[in-house]
C-alpha positions in Angstrom: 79.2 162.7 192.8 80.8 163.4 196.1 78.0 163.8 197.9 76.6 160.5 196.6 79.3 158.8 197.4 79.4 160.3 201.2 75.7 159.1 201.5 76.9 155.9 200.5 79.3 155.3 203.2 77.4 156.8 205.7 74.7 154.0 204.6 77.7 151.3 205.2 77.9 152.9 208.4 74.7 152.7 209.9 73.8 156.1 209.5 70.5 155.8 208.0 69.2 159.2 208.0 72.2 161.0 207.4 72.9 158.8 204.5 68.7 159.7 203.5 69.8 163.0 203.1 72.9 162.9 201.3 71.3 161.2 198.6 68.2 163.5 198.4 70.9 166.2 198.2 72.6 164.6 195.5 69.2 163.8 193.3 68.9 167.1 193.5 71.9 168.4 192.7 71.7 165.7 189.9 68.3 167.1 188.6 69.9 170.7 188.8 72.3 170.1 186.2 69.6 168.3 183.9 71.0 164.8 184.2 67.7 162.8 184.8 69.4 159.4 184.5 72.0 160.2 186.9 68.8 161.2 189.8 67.7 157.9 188.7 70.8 155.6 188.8 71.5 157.7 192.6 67.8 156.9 193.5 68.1 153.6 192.7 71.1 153.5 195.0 69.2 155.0 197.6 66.7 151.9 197.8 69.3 149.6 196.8 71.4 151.1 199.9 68.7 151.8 202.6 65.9 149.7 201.2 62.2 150.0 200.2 61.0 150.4 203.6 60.5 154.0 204.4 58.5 156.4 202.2 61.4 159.0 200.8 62.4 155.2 199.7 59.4 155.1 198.1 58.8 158.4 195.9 62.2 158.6 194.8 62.2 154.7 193.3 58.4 155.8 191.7 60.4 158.6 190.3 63.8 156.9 189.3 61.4 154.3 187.7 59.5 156.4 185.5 63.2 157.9 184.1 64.2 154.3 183.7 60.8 153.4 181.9 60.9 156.8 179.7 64.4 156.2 178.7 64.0 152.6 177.9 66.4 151.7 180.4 65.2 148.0 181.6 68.4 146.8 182.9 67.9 149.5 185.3 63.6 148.9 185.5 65.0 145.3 186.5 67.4 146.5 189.2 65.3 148.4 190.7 62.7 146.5 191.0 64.7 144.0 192.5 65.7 146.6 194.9 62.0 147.5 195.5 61.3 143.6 196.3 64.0 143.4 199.4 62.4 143.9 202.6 63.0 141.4 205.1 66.9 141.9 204.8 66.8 145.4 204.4 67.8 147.3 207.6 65.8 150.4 209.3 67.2 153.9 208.5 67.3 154.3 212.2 68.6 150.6 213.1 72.1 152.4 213.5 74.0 149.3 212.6 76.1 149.2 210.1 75.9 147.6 207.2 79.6 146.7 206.9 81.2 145.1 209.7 84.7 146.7 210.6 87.8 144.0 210.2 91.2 143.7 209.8 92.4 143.2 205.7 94.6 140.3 204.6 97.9 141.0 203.4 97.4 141.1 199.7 100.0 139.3 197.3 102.5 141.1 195.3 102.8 139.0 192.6 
C-alpha cells in the first residue's frame, strides 16, 4: 500500500516516471501476495494518475481490465474505461509539472 501511495504523490508531483515505477512495483507486489483485484484497482490508478498515453499505461489497464471483466467488477470496467478515454488533459510522464499546484491552506473552522 505504501508504495502505492508514494507513486501517487510523486504523480501529484510531476514525477512521471518515478511515479511509473512505483506503481509497477506495487502491481507487483500486489500480484505477489495473490490479490488480483488490488493489481487492478492500483493499475487502474496508474492510468487514472498518469493517463492512457504511454504504453506501460497501456498493458497494465488491458490487464487491470481483464481482472475487472473476470470478476464481474463493472463499476471498475466503467472507471477505467473512463480513464482509458482521457487524453487531451492527461499530462506526459516526462512533462515534469505537477499535477497539484503548491498553495497556502485556509484556516479551517473549529466549530
Amino acid at each position: 500500500i505504501r508504495r502505492e501511495a508514494e507513486a501517487a504523490l510523486a504523480a501529484l508531483d510531476g514525477r512521471g516516471p518515478e511515479a511509473l515505477a512505483g506503481f509497477a512495483d506495487a502491481i507487483r507486489s500486489w500480484r505477489e501476495l495473490g490479490l488480483e483485484f488490488e493489481a487492478a484497482v492500483c493499475g487502474l490508478n496508474l492510468v487514472t494518475m498518469l493517463g492512457p498515453s504511454e504504453p506501460e499505461a497501456r498493458a497494465v489497464a488491458a490487464d487491470a481490465g481483464a481482472v475487472f471483466k473476470r470478476l464481474g467488477a463493472q463499476p471498475f470496467e466503467t472507471l477505467l474505461a473512463d480513464a482509458m478515454s482521457v487524453t487531451m488533459s492527461a499530462p506526459s510522464l516526462h512533462a515534469g509539472a505537477p499535477l497539484v499546484e503548491d498553495a497556502p491552506a485556509s484556516p479551517a473552522r473549529a466549530d
